[in-house]
C-alpha positions as a printed Julia matrix, in Angstrom:
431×3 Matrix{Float64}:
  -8.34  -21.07   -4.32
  -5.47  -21.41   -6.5
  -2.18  -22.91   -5.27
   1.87  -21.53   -6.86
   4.17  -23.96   -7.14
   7.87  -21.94   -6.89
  11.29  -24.29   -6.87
  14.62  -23.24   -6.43
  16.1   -20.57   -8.78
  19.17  -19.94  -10.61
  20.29  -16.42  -11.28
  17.79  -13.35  -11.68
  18.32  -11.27  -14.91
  16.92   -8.46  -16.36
  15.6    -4.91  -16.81
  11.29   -5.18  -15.63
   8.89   -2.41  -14.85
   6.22   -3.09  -12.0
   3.0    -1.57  -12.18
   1.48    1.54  -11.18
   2.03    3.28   -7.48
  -1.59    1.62   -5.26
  -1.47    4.49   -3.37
  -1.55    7.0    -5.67
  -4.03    5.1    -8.13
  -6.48    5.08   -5.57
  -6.09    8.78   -4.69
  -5.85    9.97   -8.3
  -9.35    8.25   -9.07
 -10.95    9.94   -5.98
  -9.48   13.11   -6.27
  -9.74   13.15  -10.07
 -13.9    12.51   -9.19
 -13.63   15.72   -7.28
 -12.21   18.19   -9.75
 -13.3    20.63  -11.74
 -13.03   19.52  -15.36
 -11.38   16.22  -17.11
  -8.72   14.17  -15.41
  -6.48   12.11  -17.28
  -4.2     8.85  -15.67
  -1.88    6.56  -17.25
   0.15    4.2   -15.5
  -2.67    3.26  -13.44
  -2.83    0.16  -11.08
  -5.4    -2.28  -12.24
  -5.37   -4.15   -9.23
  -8.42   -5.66   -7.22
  -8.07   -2.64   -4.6
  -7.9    -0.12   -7.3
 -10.62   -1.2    -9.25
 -13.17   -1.51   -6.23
 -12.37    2.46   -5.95
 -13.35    2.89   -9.37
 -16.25    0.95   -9.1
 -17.51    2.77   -5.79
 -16.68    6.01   -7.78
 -18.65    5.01  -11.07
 -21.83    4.0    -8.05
 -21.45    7.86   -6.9
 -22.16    9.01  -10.82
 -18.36    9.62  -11.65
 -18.01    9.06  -15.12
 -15.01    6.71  -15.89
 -13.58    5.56  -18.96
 -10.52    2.74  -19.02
  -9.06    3.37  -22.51
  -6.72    0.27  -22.03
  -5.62   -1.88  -18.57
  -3.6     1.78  -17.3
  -4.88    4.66  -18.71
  -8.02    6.02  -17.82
  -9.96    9.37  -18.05
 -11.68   10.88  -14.69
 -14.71   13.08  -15.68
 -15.06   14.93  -12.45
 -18.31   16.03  -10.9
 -16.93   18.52   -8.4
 -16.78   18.96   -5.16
 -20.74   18.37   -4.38
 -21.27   16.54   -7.49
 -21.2    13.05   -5.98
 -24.92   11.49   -5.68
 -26.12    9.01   -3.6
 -25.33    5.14   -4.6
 -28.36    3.09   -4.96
 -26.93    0.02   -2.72
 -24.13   -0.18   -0.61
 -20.69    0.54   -1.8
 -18.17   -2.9    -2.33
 -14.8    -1.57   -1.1
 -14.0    -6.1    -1.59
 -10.95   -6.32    0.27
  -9.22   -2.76   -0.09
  -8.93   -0.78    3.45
  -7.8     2.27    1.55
 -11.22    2.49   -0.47
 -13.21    2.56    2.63
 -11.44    4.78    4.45
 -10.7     7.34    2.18
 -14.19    7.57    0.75
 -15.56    7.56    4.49
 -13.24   11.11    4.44
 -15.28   12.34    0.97
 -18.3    11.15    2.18
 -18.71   12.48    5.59
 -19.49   16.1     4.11
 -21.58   15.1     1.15
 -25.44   15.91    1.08
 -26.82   12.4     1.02
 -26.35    8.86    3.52
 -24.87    5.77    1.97
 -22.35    2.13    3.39
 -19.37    1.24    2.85
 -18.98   -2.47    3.29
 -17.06   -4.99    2.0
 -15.78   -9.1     2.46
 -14.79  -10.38    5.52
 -11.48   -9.82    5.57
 -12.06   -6.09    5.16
 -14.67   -6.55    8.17
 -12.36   -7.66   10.59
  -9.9    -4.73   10.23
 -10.19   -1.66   12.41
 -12.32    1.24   11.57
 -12.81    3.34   14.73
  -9.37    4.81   14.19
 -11.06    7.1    10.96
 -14.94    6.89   12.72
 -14.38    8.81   15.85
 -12.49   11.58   14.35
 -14.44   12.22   12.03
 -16.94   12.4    14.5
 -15.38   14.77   16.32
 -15.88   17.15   13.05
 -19.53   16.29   13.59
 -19.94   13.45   11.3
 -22.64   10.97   11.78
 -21.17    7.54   10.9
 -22.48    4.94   12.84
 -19.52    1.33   12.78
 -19.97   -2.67   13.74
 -18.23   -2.57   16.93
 -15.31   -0.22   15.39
 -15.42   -2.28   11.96
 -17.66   -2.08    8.78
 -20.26   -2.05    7.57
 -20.29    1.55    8.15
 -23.24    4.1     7.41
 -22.64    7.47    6.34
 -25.33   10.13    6.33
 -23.72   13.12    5.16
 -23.89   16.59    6.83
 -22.13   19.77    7.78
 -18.13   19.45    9.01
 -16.0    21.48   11.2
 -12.85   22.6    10.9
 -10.89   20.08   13.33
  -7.3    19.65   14.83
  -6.29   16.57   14.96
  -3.59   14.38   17.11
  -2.85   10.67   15.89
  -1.45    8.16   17.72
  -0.89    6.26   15.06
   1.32    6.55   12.05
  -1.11    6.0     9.36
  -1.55    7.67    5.56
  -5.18    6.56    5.46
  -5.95    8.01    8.46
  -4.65   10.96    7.66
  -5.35   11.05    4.15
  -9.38   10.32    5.36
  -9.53   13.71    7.81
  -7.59   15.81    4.85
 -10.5    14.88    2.59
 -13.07   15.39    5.01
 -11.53   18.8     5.7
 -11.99   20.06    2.03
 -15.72   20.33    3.18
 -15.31   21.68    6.73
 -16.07   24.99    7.77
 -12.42   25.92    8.4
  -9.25   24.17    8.52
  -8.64   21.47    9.44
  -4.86   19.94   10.55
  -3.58   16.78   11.18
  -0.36   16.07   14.19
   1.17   13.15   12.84
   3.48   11.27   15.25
   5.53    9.72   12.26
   6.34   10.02    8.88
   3.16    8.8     7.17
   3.18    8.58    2.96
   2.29   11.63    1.41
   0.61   11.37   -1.51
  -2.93   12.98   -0.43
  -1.04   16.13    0.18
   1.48   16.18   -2.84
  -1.67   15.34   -5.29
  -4.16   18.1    -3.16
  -1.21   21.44   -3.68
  -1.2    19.84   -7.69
  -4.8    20.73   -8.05
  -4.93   23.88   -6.16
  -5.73   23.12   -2.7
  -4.94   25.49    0.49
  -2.87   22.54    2.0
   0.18   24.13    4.4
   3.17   21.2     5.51
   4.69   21.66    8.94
   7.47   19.05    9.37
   4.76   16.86   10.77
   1.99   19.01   10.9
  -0.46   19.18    8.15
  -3.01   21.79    7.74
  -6.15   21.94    4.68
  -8.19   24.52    3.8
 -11.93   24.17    3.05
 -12.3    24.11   -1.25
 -14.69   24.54   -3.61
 -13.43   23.24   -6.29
  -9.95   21.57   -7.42
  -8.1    21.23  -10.8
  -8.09   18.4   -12.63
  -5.16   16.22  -12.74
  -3.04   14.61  -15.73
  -0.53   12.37  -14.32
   1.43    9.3   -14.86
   1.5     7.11  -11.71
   5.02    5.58  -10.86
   5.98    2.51  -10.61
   4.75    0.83   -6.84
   8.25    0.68   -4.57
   6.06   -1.7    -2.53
   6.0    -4.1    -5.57
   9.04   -3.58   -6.62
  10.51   -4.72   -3.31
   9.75   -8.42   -3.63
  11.75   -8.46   -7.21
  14.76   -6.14   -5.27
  14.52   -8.68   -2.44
  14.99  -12.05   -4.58
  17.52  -10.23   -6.93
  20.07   -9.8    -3.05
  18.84  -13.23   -2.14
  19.26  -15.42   -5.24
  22.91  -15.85   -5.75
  24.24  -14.68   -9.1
  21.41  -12.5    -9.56
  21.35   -8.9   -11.02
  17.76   -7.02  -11.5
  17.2    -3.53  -12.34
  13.24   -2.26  -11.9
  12.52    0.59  -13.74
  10.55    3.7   -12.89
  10.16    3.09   -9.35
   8.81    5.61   -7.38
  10.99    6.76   -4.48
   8.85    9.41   -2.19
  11.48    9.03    1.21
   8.01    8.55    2.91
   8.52    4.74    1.17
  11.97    4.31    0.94
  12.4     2.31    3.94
  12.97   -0.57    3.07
  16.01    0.64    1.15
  17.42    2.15    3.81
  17.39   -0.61    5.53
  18.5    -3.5     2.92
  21.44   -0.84    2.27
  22.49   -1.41    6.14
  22.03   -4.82    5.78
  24.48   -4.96    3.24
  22.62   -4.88    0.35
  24.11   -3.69   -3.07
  21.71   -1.19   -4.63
  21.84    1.37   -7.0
  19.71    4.78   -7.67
  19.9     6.11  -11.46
  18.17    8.02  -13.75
  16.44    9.91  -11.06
  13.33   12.45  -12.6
  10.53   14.02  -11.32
   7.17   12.6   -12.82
   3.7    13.96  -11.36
   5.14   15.51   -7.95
   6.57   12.35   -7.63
  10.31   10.98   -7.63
  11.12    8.13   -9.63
  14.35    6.35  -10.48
  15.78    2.81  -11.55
  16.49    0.5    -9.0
  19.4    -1.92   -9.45
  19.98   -4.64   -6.98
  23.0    -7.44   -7.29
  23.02  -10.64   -5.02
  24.64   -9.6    -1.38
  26.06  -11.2     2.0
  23.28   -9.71    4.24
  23.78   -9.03    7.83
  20.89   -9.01   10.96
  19.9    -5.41   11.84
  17.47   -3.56   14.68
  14.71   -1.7    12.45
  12.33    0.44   14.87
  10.67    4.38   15.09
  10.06    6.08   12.23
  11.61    4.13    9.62
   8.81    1.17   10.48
   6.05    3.59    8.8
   8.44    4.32    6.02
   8.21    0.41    5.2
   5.2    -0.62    6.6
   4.29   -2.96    3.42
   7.61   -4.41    2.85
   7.73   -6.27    6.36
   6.7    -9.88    5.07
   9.2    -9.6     2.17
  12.35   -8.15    5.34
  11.27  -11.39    6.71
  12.31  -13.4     4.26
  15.6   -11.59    3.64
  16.49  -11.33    7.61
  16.57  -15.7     7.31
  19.3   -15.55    4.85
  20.96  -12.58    6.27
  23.88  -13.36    9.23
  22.61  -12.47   12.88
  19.94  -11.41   14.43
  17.21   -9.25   12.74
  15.02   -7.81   15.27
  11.97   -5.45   13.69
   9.72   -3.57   17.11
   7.41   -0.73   17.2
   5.63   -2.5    13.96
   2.73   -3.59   15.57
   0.74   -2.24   12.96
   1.4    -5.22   11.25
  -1.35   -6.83   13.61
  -4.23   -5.0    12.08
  -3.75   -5.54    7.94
  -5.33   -7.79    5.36
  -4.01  -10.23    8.02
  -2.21  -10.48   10.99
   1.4   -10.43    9.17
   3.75  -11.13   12.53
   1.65  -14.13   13.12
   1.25  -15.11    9.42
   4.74  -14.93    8.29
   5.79  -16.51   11.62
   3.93  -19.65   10.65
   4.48  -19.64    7.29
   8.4   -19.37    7.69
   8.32  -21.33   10.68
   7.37  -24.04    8.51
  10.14  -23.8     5.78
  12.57  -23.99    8.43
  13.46  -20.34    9.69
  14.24  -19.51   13.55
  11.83  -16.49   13.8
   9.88  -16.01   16.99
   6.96  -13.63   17.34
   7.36  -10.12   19.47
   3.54   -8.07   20.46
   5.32   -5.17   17.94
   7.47   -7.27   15.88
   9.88  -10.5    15.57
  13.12  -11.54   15.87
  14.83  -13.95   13.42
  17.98  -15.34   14.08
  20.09  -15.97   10.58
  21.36  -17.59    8.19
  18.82  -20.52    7.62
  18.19  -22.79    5.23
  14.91  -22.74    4.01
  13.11  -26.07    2.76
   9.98  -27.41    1.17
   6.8   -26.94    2.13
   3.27  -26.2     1.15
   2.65  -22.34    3.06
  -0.9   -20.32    3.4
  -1.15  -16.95    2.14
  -3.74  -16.48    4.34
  -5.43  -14.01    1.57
  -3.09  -11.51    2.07
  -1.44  -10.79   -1.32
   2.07   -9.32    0.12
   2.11  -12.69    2.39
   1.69  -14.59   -0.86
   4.49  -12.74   -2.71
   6.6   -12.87    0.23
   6.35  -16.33    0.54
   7.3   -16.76   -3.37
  10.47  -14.95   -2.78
  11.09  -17.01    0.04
  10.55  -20.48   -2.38
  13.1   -19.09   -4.86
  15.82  -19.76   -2.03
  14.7   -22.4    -0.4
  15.74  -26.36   -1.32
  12.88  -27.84   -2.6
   9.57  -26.62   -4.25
   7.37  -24.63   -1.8
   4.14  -24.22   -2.78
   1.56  -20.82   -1.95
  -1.72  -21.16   -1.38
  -4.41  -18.89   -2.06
  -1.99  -16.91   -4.58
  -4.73  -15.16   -6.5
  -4.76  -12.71   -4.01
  -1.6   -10.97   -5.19
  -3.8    -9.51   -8.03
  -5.08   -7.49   -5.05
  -1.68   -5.01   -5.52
   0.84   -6.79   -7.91
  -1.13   -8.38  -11.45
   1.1   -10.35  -13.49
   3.68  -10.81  -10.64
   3.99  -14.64  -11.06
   4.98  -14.01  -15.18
   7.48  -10.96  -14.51
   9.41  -13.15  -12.01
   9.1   -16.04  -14.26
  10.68  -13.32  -16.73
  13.65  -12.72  -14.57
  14.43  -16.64  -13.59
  16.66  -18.7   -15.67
  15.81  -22.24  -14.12
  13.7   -23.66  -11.6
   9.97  -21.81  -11.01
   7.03  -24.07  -12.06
């Protein structure tokens, strides 16, 4: 366990890139191990999540090769190319590996598990294993979590209602559907990320969008892909966060990607208060992508709720932290989401900020925290949960005395490098 010491900081300066988009790094190996032909990524996330993917890919025959830390070439097998894994697939701690490959693997010709550490056995599986069951796939869970066994077989063309907002559920019974024997759609009830389906129309898949509505053909085979990944907005939020909290501060994070299926969190910062800036929009692989300025801003207490919550489902530890310095109430519901992740975030960042000081009380869906407070030393658990852990930096930048993280090698789960590039951007104070 390793433990971050962060004090007080002056100012926040300076023009930083984060690294590459999780969510599309993930789906860009898997998809890239399903085409027809040679794939090549750059930009790529060389995170602990990501690179379980690639090593459950490499155990289903998918040759890889990592040129440097970001760019990689895919040499795809094909759609019924995979082959079976000789021991259980090691999704570690990533809920996005297991539950998209449970999608791909459901309509292969062979059995194999997908397991994984403890913290990725607590968290909920039933939500992908009974629809997939319903397209007549025999997975067999622990009680609705992993380990889970796969024996591959036949699909069905299935329509689906969620009742849940979720991208990997979603993304799971689009990839299952590529092997069904007809098409398969997917009801969302809110606006999940979108990345499955952008990346899926790029390499030539039937896929057909209906506001929320989204329908896949069955394929035999797919192009391959040659994309840059852009920069994670999920990342980039805990730098955009300190630069409106830390007074005197001005940050500008480069080559952000801003799919409006993410952009929550901007939305809501911006009726906060916040000062932020959009320029040099492009498009780069399907994918939006701009510069992201942010100066240091009087924040005000907002209601956050319905859709927007799935918009910003990853950036709630980091609001957190911004609603104690903000003036008023903050009050976040319909997140209860939140429950089920690498931890249970309204709980952990309760605690955590509870002890620094803030007035934030617990709701079953969300919390409430009353505003401005000052924050103050303490020594705060990340619990293992890497956007707790960054959160909790953020919040030690502001507070009056050095707070100190536990367990911080967890944020190499999403964000390597995150302690130096903040370190970049400080000019006093973070140990």
């Amino acid at each position: 366990m390793t433990e971050w010491a962060v004090r007080p900081s002056g100012g926040l300066h300076g023009r930083v890139c984060v690294p590459g988009d999780k969510s599309i790094s993930h789906r860009a190996l898997m998809l890239g191990s399903l085409a027809d032909g040679t794939s090549q990524v750059s930009g790529f996330l060389p995170s602990g999540d990501c690179l379980a993917t690639l090593a459950c890919l490499r155990a289903l025959g998918v040759q890889i090769e990592m040129h440097d830390a970001t760019t990689l070439t895919v040499h795809g097998r094909g759609m019924r190319g995979l082959r079976a894994p000789s021991a259980p697939l090691d999704c570690v701690r990533s809920g996005t590996t297991m539950r998209l490959l449970a999608g791909i693997l459901a309509g292969q010709a062979f059995g194999c598990t997908l397991t994984g550490d403890s913290q990725l056995l607590r968290r909920p599986m039933r939500r992908i294993t009974e629809p997939l069951r319903q397209m007549g796939a025999e997975i067999e869970d622990t009680d609705g979590h992993a380990p889970l066994v796969i024996r591959g077989r036949a699909l069905r063309g299935t329509d689906h209602s969620l009742d849940v907002a979720s991208a990997q559920v979603k993304s799971a019974l689009l990839l299952a559907g590529l092997y069904a024997d007809g098409p398969t759609t997917v009801r969302q009830c809110g606006p999940a990320r979108d990345h499955t389906e952008r990346l899926l129309a790029a390499m030539g898949a039937a896929i057909d969008v209906r506001g929320l509505d989204v329908t896949v053909a069955p394929a035999s085979s797919l192009h391959p892909l040659s994309l840059r990944v852009p920069g994670d907005v999920s990342s980039a939020a805990f730098l955009l966060v300190a630069g409106l909290l830390v007074a005197g501060s001005q940050v500008t994070v480069e080559g952000v990607g801003i799919n409006p299926t993410r952009t929550g969190l901007l939305d809501v910062l911006r009726s906060m208060g916040a000062s932020i800036t959009v320029e040099n929009e492009q498009q780069q692989g399907g994918e939006s992508v701009a510069d992201l300025t942010v100066w240091a801003s009087e924040l005000a207490g907002v209601e956050i709720g319905g859709d927007r919550v799935v918009r910003m489902i990853d950036e709630f530890p980091v609001l957190a932290v911004a609603a104690t310095q903000a003036q008023g109430k903050t009050v976040v519901r319909d997140a209860g989401e939140l429950r089920v992740k690498e931890t249970d975030r309204i709980a952990a960042i309760v605690i955590a900020l509870r002890r620094m000081g803030a007035q934030i009380e617990p709701q079953p869906d969300g919390f409430v925290v009353s505003g401005p407070t000052p924050l103050h030393a303490a020594t705060v658990d990340s619990l293992g949960d890497h956007r707790l852990a960054m959160a909790l930096a953020v919040a030690g930048l502001v507070a009056d005395a050095e707070v100190v993280v536990r367990d911080a090698d967890c944020i190499a789960d999403s964000f390597p490098g995150f302690e130096e590039l903040l370190r970049s951007l400080s000019s006093r104070g973070m140990a």
